[in-house]
BAMI-972703 format. One line per field, with one value per residue (C-alpha): residue number from 1; chain; z, y, x. Coordinates in nm, 3 decimals. Layout:
# residues N
num <- c(NUM/...)
cadena <- c(A/...)
w <- c(Z/...)
v <- c(Y/...)
u <- c(X/...)
***
This chain:
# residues 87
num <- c(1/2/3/4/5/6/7/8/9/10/11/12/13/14/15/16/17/18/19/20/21/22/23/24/25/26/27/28/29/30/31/32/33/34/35/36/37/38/39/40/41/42/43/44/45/46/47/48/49/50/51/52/53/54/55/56/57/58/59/60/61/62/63/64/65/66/67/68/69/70/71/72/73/74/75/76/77/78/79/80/81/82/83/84/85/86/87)
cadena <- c(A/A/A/A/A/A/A/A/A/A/A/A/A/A/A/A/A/A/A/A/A/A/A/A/A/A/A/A/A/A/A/A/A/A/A/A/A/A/A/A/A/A/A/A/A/A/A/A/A/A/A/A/A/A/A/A/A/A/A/A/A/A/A/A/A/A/A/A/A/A/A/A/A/A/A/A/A/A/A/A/A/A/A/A/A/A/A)
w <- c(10.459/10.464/10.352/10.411/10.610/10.593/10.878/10.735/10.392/10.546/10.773/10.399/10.241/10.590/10.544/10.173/10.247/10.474/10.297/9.961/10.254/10.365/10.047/9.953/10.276/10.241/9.902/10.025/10.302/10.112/9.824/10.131/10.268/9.935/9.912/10.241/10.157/9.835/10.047/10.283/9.947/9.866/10.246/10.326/10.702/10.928/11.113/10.766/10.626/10.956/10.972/10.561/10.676/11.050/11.154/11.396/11.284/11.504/11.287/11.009/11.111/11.192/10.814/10.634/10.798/10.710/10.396/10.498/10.877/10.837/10.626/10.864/11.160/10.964/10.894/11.255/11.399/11.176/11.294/11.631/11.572/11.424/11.769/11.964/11.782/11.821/12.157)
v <- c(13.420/13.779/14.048/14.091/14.411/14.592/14.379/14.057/14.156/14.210/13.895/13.718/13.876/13.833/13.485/13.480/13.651/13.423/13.097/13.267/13.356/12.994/12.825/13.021/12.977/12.580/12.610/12.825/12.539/12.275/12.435/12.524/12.164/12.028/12.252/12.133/11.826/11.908/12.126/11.771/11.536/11.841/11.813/12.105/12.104/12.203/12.464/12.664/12.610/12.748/13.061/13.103/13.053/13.237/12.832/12.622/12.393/12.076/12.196/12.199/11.841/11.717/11.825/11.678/11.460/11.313/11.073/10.878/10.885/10.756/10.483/10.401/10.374/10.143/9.950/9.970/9.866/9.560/9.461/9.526/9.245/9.010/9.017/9.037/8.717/8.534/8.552)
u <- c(6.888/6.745/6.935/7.288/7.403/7.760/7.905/7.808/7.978/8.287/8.268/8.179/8.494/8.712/8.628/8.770/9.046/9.113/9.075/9.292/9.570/9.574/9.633/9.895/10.060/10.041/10.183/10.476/10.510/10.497/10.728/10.990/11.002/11.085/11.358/11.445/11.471/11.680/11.924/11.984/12.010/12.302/12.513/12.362/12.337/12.058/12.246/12.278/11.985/11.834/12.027/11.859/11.503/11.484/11.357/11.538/11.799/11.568/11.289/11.460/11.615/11.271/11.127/11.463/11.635/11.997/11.915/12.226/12.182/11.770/11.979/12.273/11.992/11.782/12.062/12.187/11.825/11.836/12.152/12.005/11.742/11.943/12.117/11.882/11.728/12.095/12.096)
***
């Protein structure tokens, strides 16, 4: 490549700028869904945990859902089968 003019050295820099920006926005996201996840293990409900972050309580939902709920429906959809099989 020939020599580099002042536009491409900011497109260069933009692009590093960029890529540094990223990473520490998927570290920030993934540190915030383990919390997430941690405030759900504690009872903490979506609805709060929404009004501390500025996301919706769905999304939040969606990201951490109910550890005993995912449990009670697994059980449920078992029983579900076995019924469904009895039949």
């Amino acid at each position: 490549m020939g020599r580099m003019d002042a536009l491409d050295t900011e497109i260069q820099t933009a692009a590093r700028e960029r890529s540094t920006a990223e990473a520490a926005f998927l570290q920030a996201d993934a540190r915030l869904r383990e919390l997430l996840v941690q405030g759900r293990a504690a009872n903490k409900g979506p609805s709060h945990m929404a009004k501390l972050t500025g996301f919706t309580r769905e999304w939040i939902s969606k990201i951490a859902p109910d550890p005993g709920k995912s449990r009670q429906d697994a059980i449920q959809r078992r029983l579900d089968r076995l019924n469904a099989d009895s039949d």
